[in-house]
C-alpha positions in Angstrom: 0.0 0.0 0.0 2.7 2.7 0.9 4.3 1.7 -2.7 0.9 2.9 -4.3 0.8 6.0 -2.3 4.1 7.0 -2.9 4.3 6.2 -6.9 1.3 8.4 -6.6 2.8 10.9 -4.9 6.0 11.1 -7.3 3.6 10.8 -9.9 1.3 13.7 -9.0 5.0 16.1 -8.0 6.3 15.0 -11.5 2.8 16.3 -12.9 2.9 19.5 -11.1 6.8 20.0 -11.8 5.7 19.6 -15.0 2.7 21.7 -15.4 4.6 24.5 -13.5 7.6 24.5 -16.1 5.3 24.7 -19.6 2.9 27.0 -17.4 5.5 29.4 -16.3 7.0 29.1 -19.9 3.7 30.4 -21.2 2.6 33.0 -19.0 6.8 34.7 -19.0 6.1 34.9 -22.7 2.8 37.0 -22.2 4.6 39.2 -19.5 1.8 41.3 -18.9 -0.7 41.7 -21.1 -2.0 45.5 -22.5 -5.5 45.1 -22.2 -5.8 42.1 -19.7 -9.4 40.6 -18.8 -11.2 42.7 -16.4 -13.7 39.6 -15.4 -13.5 36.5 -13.8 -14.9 35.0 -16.9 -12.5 36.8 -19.3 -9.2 35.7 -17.1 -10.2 31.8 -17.4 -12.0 31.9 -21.0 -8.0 34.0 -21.8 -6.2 30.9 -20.1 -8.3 28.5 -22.0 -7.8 30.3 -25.5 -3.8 31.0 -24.8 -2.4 27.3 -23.2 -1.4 24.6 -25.3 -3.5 21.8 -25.9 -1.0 19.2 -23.7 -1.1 21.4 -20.8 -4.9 21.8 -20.4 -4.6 18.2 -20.7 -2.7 18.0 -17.9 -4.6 20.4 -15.6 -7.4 18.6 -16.7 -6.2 15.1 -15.4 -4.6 17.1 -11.8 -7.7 16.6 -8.9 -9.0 20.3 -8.1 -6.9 20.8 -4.6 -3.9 19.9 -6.9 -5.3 22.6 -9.6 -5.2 24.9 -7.1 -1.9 24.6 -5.8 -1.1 25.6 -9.1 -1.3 28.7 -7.7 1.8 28.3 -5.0 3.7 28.0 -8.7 2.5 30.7 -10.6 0.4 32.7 -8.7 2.6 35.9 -9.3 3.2 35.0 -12.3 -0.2 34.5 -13.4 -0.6 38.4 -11.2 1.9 39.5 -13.3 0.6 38.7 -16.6 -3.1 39.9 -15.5 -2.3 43.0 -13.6 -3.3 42.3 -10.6 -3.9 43.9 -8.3 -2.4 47.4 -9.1 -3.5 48.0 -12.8 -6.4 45.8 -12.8 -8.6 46.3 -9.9 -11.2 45.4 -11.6 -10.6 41.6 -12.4 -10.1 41.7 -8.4 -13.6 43.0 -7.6 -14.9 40.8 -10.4 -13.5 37.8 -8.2 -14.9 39.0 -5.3 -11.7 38.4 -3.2 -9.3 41.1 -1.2 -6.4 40.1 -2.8 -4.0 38.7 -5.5 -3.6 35.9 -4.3 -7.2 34.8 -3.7 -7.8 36.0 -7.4 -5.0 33.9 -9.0 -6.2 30.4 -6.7 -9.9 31.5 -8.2 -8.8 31.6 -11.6 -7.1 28.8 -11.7 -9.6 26.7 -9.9 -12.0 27.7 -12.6 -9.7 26.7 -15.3 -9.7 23.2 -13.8 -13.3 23.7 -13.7 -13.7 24.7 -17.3 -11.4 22.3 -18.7 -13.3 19.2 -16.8 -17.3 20.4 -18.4 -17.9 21.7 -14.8 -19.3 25.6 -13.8 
């Protein structure tokens, strides 16, 4: 039984490792974006449109508390990219949280959301 938990485990940090590498590699070539989304709706429909195939794949196959430690990887970077919270207070308010960090969990949570036919 540990065996299983622990291939799981390696299995599930490989995954993540992974997804964090092509993710970060994505979002650094965005940088920040001139007009980012200013909704909710706009940040996750922007992530669905701009990630490659493979990768929504992958976030697809992660369980949803593993989607959202997503965020613990790219959470500023995902900021970054969007504006938040400085130049884009409205995507904040949109999300209905007090902070960047709330917003970028949200986001991606709804990706995962999204990308598995759930809203």
């Amino acid at each position: 039984m540990a065996d299983v938990i622990n291939i799981s485990f390696c299995f599930n940090c490989f995954t993540l490792t992974k997804a964090h590498r092509l993710i970060t590699t994505m979002i650094f070539g965005i940088d920040s974006l001139h007009n980012p989304p200013e909704t909710l709706v706009g940040a996750v429909n922007f992530l669905r449109n701009h990630l490659p195939d493979d990768i929504k794949e992958l976030i697809g196959y992660m369980s949803k508390e593993e989607a959202s430690m997503l965020h613990f990887f790219l959470g500023v970077h995902l900021q970054n990219a969007l504006g938040l919270p400085k130049s884009n207070p409205k995507l904040l308010a949109d999300c209905r949280v007090t902070n960047a960090n709330e917003a970028s969990e949200l986001i991606l949570t709804k990706l995962w959301l999204k990308l598995n036919g759930r809203n």
